[in-house]
C-alpha positions in Angstrom: 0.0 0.0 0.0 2.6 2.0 0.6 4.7 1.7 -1.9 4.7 4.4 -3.8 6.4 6.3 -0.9 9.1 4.3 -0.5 11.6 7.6 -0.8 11.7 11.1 -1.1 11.5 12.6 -4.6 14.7 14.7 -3.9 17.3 15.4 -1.3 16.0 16.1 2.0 17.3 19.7 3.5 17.3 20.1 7.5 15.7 23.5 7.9 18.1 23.3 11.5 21.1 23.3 9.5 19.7 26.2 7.1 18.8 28.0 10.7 22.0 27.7 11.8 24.3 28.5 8.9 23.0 32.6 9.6 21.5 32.6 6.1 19.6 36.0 6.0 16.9 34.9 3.3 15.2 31.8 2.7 15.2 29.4 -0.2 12.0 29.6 -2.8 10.9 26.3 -1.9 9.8 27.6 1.9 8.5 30.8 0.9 4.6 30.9 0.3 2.7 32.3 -2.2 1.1 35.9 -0.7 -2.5 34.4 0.5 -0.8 31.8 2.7 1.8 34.3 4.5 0.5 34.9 8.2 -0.5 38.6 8.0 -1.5 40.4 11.0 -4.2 41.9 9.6 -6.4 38.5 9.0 -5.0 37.6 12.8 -7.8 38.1 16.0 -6.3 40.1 18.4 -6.7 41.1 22.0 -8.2 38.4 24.5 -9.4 35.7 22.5 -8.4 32.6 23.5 -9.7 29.0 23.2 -11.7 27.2 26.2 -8.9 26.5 29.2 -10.9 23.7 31.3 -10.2 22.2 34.8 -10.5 18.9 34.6 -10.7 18.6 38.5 -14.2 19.6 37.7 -14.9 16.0 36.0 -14.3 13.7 39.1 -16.0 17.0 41.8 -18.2 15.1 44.5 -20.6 17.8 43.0 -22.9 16.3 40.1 -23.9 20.1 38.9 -19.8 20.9 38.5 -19.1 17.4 36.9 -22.1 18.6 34.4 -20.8 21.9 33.8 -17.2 20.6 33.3 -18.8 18.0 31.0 -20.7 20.3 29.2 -17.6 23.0 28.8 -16.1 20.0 26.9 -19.0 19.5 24.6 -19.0 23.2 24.1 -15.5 23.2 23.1 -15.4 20.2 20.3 -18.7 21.7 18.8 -17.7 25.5 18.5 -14.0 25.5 18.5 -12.3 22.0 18.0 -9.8 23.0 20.4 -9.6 23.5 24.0 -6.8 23.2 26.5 -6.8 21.5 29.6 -5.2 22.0 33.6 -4.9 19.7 36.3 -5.1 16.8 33.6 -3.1 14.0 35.2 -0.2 13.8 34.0 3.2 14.9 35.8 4.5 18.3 35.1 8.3 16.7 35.8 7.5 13.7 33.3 6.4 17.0 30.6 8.9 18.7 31.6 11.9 15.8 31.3 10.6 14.5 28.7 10.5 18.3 26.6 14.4 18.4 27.7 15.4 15.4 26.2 14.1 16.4 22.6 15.7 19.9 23.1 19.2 17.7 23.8 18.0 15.5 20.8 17.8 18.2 18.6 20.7 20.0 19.6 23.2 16.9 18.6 25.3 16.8 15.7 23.7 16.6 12.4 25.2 13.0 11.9 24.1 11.6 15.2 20.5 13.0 14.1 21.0 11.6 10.6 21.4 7.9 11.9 17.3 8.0 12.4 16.9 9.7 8.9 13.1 8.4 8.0 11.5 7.5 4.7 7.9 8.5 3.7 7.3 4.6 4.2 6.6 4.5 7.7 7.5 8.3 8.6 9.3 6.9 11.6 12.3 9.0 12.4 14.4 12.4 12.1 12.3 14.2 9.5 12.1 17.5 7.5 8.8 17.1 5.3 5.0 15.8 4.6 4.0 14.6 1.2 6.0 12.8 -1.1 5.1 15.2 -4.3 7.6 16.4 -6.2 8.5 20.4 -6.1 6.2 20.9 -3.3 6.0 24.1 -0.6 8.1 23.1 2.4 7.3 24.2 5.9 10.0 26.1 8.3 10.4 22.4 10.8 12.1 19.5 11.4 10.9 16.8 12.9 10.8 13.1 15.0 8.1 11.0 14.5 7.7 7.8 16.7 5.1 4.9 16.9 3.7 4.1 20.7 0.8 2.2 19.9 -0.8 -0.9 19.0 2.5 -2.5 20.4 3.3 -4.2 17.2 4.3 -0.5 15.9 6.6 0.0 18.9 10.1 -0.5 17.8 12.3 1.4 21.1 15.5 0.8 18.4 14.2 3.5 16.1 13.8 6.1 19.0 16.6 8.0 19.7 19.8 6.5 21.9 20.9 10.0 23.0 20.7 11.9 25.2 20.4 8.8 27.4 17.2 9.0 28.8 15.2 9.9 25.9 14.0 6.6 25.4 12.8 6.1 28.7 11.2 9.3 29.2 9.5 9.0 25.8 7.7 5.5 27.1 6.6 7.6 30.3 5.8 10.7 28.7 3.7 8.5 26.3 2.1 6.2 28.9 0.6 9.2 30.6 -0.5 11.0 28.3 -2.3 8.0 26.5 -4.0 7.5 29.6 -5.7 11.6 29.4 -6.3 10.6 25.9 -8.6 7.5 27.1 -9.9 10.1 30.2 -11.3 12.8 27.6 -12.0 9.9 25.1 -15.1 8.5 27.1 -16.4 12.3 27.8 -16.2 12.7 23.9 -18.5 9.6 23.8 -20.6 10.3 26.2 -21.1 13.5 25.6 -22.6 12.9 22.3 -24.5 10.5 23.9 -23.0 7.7 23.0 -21.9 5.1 25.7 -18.3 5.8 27.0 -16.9 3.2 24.9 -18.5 3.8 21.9 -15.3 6.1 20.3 -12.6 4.0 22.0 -14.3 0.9 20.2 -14.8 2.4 17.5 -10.5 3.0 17.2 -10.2 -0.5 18.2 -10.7 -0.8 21.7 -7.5 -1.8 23.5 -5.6 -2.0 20.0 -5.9 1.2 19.1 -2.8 3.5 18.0 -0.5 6.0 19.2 1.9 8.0 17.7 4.1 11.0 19.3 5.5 13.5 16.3 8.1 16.2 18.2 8.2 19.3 15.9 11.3 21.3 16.0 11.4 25.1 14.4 14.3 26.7 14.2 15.0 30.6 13.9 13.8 31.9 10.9 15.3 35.3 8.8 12.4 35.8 7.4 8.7 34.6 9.1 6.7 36.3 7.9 7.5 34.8 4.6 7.1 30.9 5.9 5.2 28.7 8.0 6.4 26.5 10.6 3.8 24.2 9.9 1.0 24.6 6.9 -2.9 25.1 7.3 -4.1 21.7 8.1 -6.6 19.8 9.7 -5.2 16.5 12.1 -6.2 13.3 9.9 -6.5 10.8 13.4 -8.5 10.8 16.0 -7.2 13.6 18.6 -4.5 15.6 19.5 -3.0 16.1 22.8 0.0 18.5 22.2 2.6 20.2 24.8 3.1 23.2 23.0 6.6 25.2 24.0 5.6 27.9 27.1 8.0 30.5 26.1 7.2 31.5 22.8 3.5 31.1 21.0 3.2 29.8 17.5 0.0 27.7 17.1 -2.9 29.3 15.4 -6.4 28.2 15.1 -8.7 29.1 12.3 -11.5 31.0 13.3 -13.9 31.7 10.6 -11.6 33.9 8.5 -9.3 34.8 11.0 -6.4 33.0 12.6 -6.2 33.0 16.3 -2.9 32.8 18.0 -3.5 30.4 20.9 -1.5 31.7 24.4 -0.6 28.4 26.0 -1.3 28.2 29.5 2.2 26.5 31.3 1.8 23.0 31.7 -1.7 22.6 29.9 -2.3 20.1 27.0 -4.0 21.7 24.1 -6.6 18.7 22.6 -7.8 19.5 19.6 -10.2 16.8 17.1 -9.3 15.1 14.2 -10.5 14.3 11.1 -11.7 10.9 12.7 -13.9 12.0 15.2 -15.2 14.5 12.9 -16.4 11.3 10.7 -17.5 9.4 13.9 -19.3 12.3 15.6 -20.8 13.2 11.9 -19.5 16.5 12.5 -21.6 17.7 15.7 -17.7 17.9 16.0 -15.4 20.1 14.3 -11.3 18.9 13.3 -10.4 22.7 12.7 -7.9 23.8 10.5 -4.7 25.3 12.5 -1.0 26.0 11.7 2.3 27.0 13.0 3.8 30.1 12.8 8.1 30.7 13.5 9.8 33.3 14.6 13.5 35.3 14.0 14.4 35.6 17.9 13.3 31.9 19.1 13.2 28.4 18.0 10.8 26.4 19.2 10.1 22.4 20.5 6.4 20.8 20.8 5.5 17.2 21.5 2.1 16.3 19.6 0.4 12.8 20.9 -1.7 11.1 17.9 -4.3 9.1 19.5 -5.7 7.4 16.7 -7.5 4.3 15.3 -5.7 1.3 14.4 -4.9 1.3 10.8 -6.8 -1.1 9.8 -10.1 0.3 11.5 -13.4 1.4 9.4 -14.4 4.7 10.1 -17.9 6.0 9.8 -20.5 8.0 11.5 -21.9 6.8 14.2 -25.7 5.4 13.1 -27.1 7.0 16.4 -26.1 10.4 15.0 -27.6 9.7 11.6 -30.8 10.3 11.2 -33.4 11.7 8.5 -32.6 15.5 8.8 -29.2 14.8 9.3 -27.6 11.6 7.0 -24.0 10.3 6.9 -21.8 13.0 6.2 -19.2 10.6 4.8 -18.6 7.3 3.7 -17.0 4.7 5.7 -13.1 5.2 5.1 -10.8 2.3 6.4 -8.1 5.1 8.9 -4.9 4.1 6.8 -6.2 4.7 3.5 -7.4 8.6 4.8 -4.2 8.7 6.2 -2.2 7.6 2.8 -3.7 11.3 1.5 -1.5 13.7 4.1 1.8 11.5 3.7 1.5 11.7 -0.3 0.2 15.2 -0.9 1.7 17.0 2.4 -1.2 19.3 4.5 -3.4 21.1 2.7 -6.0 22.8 4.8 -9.2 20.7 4.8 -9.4 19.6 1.4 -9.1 16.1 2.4 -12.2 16.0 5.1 -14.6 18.0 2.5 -13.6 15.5 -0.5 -15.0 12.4 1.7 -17.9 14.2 2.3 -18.4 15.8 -1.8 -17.8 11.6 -2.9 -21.5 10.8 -0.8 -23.4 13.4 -3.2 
């Protein structure tokens, strides 16, 4: 299936090393054409900022708080797609160790990095691109991209040896976090009214997958010409991502305008995928979103992927179809969706809408 990605179509550049050799103005290939460019002028300013939630509020010995917690939740994947969350579970130390050992990762030499050089097969490994096509845009980032779950995936050789600890924190980092990602996955479920299982099943019960991508952006001479990361919406399931406290880069779309989300210091930002959009048959939204860099700062995030196994059919769920509101899509097995994003690179939401265009 995935053999037509069996290599990159041309050498691959590490946007680190272009970073750090104090070039003053970036190559063609990373500069995007004028209606891409983050502008301030289609940017919301001021306070605007999506939902923060407590999830204390979920396990109160107060039903009415629970509710309201509950209910913020539902708010959030209807209207926004994003939210972020506080007192989630998991170990600020563990977040914080584990966002240390991909800064040391990164800062190694370029031929201790280039040992877990990755192909487009798998994507497993020290990366610099999406999509396999031929004389395509290329965002301002490097890259590590690892495989946590179904177990099957999990190969601890390919994760990185140095610095030392990495690959233990990784398995930590990623144990905890997958365990807030099955937390929020039974709200999700039942707050569409669906029992708490009903999504997690859906992705394949206990054999679902997990993926971790770290996204490194260096420096950049000349941002406002770039993106660290192009429009996109997530094509798996949801997103749990420790974004970097000391400088801002993620934005949300929001109607025409971007958003710049302010990460609050040790939240998650969740946002939905693609997946759940299809499951939920859109009462939830996978909202576009992408990364912008920055000339003073470089910047390190950690994304979770909690996904469906590969081999899973996706569709809405039948008790969210009814007359005034059909299927939305057509059931999609997750690792053909997925083949689209790895061949063609992100591309706002053209991939969502298309399933959806096929049914009419």
């Amino acid at each position: 299936m995935m053999s037509c990605l069996q290599s990159w179509p041309e050498p691959v550049v590490r946007v680190q090393h272009l970073s750090d050799s104090g070039i003053r103005v970036i190559p063609e290939r990373y500069v995007k054409k004028p209606s891409d460019r983050p502008s301030f002028c289609d940017s919301l300013s001021g306070e605007a900022n999506i939902p923060v939630i407590d999830m204390k509020g979920l396990y109160s010995d107060d039903a009415s708080v629970r509710q309201k917690t509950a209910g913020m939740i539902s708010g959030a994947c209807r209207e926004w797609g994003f939210f972020q969350v506080v007192n989630h579970g998991v170990r600020q130390e563990v977040m914080g160790r584990a966002r240390e050992a991909w800064r040391e990762f990164f800062k190694l030499p370029l031929e201790e990095k280039q040992k877990y050089a990755n192909a487009p097969s798998t994507y497993e490994g020290y990366g610099s691109r999406l999509g396999v096509e031929k004389g395509i845009s290329l965002d301002w980032s490097d890259y590590f991209f690892l495989n946590y779950l179904p177990l099957a995936l999990r190969d601890q050789n390919k994760w990185p040896a140095l610095p030392l600890s990495c690959r233990e924190l990784v398995g930590e980092y990623c144990r905890e976090v997958v365990e807030l990602g099955g937390r929020l996955m039974k709200i999700l479920s039942s707050n569409l009214g669906l029992g708490e299982e009903y999504l997690q099943e859906a992705f394949g019960g206990e054999e679902f997958g997990a993926c971790m991508r770290v996204n490194y952006y260096p420096k950049c001479p000349q941002p406002d010409l770039t993106l660290g990361l192009s429009s996109h919406s997530d094509p798996g399931g949801m997103t749990l991502l420790f974004p970097d406290d000391n400088v801002s880069g993620l934005q949300v779309r929001r109607g025409e305008k971007w958003m710049t989300v302010d990460p609050v210091p040790n939240a998650f930002i969740v946002n939905i995928g693609d997946q759940l959009q299809v499951l939920s048959n859109a009462n939830y939204k996978s909202v576009e979103h992408r990364v912008i860099v920055n000339s003073e700062k470089e910047r390190v995030s950690i994304a979770l992927f909690y996904n469906p196994r590969g081999d899973m059919l996706i569709k809405p769920a039948e008790e969210l179809v009814t007359e005034d509101r059909p299927p939305l899509y057509p059931p999609t097995i997750y690792d053909e969706y997925r083949l689209y994003m790895r061949t063609r690179g992100p591309r706002g939401k053209s991939q969502v809408e298309s399933l959806k265009s096929s049914l009419q």
